[in-house]
DRENZA-10959 format. One record per residue: x, y, z of N, C-alpha, C in turn. Coordinates in steps of 0.02 Angstrom, whole numbers. Example, Ala and Ser with C-alpha at 12.3 -4.5 7.8 and 13.67 -1.06 7.14 Angstrom:
# DRENZA-10959
{{660, -284, 390}, {615, -225, 390}, {660, -165, 390}} {{642, -112, 354}, {684, -53, 357}, {645, 2, 394}} 
***
This chain:
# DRENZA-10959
{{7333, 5412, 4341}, {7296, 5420, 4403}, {7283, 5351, 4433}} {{7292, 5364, 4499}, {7285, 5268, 4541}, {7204, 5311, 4565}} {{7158, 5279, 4564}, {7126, 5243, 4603}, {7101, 5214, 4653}} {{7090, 5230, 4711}, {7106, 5187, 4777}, {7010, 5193, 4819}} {{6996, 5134, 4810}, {6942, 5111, 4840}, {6919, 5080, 4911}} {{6884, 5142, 4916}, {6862, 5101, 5001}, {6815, 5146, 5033}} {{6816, 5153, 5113}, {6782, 5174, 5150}, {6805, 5262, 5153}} {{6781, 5293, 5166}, {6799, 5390, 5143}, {6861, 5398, 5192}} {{6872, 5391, 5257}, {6892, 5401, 5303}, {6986, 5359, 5289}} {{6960, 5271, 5276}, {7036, 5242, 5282}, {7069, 5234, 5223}} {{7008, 5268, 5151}, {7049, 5266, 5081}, {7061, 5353, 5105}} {{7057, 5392, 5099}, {7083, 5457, 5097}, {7135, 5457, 5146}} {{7142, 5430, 5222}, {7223, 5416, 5229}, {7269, 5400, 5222}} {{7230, 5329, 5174}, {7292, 5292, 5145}, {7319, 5326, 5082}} {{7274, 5367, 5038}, {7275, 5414, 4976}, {7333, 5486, 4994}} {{7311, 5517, 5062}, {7363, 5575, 5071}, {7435, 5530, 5093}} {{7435, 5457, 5130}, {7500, 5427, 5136}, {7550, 5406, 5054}} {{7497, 5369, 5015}, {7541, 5364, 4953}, {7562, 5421, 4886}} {{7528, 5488, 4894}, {7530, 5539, 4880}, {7600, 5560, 4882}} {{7609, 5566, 4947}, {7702, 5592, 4954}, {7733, 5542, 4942}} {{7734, 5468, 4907}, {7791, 5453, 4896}, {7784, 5426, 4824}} {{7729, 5460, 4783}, {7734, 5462, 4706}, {7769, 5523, 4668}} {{7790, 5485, 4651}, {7849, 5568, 4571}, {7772, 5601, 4540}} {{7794, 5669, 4546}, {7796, 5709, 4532}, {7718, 5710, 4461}} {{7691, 5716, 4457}, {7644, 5710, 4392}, {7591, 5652, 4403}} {{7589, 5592, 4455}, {7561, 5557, 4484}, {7513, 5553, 4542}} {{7441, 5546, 4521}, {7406, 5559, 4570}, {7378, 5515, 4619}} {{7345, 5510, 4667}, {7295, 5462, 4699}, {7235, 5492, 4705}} {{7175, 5452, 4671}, {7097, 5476, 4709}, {7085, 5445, 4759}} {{7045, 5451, 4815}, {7005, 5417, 4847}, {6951, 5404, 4808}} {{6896, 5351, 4828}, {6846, 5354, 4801}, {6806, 5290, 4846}} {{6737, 5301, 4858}, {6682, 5227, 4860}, {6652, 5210, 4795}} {{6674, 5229, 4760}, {6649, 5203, 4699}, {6714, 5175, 4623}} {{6701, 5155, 4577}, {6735, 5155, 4561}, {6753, 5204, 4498}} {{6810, 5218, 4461}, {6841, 5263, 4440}, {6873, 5251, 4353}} {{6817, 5273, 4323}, {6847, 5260, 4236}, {6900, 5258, 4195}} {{6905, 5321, 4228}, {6988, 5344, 4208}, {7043, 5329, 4248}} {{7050, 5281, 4283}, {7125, 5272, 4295}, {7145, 5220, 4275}} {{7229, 5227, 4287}, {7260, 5192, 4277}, {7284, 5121, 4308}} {{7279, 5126, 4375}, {7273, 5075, 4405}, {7215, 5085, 4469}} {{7178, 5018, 4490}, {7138, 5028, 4522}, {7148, 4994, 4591}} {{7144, 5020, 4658}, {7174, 4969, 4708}, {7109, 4982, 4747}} {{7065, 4906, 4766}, {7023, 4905, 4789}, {7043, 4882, 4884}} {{7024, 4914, 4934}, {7036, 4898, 5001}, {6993, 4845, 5033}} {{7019, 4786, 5040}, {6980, 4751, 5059}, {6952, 4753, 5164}} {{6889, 4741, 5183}, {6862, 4750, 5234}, {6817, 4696, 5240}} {{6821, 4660, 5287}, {6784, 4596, 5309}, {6713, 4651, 5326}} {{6722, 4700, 5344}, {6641, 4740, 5363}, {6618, 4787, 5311}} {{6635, 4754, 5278}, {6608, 4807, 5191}, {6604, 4747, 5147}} {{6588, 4687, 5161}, {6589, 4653, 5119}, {6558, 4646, 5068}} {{6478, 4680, 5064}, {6427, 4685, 5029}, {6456, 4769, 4979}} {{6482, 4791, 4991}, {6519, 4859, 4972}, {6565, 4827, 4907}} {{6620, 4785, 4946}, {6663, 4742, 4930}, {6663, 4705, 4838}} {{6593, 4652, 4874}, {6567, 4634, 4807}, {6536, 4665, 4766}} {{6503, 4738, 4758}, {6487, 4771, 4707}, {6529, 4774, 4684}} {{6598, 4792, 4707}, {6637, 4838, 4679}, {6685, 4813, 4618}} {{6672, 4751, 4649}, {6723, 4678, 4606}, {6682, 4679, 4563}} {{6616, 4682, 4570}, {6566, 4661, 4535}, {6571, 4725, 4446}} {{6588, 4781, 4471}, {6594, 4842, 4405}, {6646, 4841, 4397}} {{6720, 4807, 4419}, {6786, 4815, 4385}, {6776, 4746, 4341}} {{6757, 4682, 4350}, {6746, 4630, 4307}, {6779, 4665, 4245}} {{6814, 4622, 4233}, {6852, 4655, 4132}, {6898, 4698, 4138}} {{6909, 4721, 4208}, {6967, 4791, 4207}, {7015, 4763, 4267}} {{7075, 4779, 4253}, {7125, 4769, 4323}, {7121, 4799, 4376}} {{7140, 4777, 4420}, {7132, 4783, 4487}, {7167, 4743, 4551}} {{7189, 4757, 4598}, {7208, 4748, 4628}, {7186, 4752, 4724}} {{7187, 4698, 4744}, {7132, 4710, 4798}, {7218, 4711, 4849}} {{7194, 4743, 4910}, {7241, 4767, 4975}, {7205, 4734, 5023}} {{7233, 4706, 5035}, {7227, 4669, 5110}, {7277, 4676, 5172}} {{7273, 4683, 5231}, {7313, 4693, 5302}, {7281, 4708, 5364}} {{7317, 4705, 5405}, {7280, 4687, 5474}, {7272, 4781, 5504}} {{7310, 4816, 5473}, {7326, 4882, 5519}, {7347, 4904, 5444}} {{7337, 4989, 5449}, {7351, 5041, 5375}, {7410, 5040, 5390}} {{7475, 5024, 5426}, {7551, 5015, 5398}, {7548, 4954, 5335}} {{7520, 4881, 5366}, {7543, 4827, 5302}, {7476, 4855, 5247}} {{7421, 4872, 5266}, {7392, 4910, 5179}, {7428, 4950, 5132}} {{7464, 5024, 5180}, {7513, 5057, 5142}, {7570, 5026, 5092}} {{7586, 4983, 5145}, {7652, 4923, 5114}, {7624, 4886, 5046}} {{7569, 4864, 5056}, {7541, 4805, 4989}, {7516, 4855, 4948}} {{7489, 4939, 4955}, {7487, 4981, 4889}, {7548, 4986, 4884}} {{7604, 5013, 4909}, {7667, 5015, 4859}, {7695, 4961, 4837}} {{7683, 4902, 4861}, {7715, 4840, 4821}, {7647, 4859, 4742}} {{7589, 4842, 4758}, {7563, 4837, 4706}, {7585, 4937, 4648}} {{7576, 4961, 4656}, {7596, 5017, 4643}, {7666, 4997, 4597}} {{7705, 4964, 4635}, {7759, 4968, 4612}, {7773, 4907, 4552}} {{7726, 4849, 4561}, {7749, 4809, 4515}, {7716, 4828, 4454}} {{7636, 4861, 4451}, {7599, 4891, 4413}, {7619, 4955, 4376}} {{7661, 5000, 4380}, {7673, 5061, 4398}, {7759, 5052, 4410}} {{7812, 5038, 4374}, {7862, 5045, 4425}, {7919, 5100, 4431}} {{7873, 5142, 4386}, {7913, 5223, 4379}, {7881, 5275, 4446}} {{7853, 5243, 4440}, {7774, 5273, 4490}, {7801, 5315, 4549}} {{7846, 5273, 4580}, {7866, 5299, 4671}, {7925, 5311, 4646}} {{7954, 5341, 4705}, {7995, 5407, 4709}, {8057, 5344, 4731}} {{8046, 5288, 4776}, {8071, 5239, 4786}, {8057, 5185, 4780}} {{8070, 5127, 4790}, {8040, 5053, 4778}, {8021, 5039, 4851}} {{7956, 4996, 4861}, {7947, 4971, 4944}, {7998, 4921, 4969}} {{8007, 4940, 5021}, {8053, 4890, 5069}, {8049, 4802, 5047}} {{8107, 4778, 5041}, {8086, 4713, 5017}, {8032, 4675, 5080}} {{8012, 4616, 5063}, {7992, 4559, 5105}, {8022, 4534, 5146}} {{8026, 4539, 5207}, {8081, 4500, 5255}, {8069, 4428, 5241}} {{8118, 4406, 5272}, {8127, 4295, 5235}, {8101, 4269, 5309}} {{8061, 4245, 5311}, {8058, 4202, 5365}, {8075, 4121, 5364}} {{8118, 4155, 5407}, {8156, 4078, 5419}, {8120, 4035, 5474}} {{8122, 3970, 5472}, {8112, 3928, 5513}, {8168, 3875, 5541}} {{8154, 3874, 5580}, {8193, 3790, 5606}, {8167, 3748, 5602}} {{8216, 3702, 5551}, {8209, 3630, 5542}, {8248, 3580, 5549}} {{8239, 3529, 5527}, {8298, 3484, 5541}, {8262, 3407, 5538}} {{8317, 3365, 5494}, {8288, 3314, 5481}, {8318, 3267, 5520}} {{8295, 3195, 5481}, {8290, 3139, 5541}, {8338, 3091, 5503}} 
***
């Protein structure tokens, strides 16, 4: 069982989003609190829950975890299945899309 910590509203969307793309026998909770029994724990990070935030770090202390960070619930979705997947890598039904390379231009002197 994953775990997934946050606010009721943007962990339970992000929970019914990673739901369909776990095999079969694999679950997601939502939760604001945190969760004994699982297996992995993915905490959502929120600049406006910060006091939320630090409890929460504050009762996994000693246990793994994994915090999600992104600007919009597409790159959160993306960083639970990367984490999902490196934690977990039987877990999904597929592997997440790699990292695109960002290239730059350079050039020396």
């Amino acid at each position: 069982m994953i775990a997934l910590l946050g606010s009721d509203s943007e962990a339970a969307s992000l929970a019914q989003a990673l739901q369909q793309r776990l095999t079969p026998g694999m679950t997601v909770v939502a939760s604001a609190a945190p969760v004994a029994s699982s297996t992995l724990t993915l905490l959502l990070s929120s600049p406006d829950q910060a006091a939320w935030e630090t409890q929460c770090r504050a009762q996994l202390a000693g246990q793994g975890f994994q915090v999600l960070y992104g600007r919009n619930a597409g790159e959160r979705l993306l960083a639970a299945l990367r984490a999902i997947h490196t934690a977990l890598p039987g877990a999904l039904l597929e592997p997440p899309a790699d990292r695109p390379q960002r290239l730059r231009a350079w050039a020396c002197e």
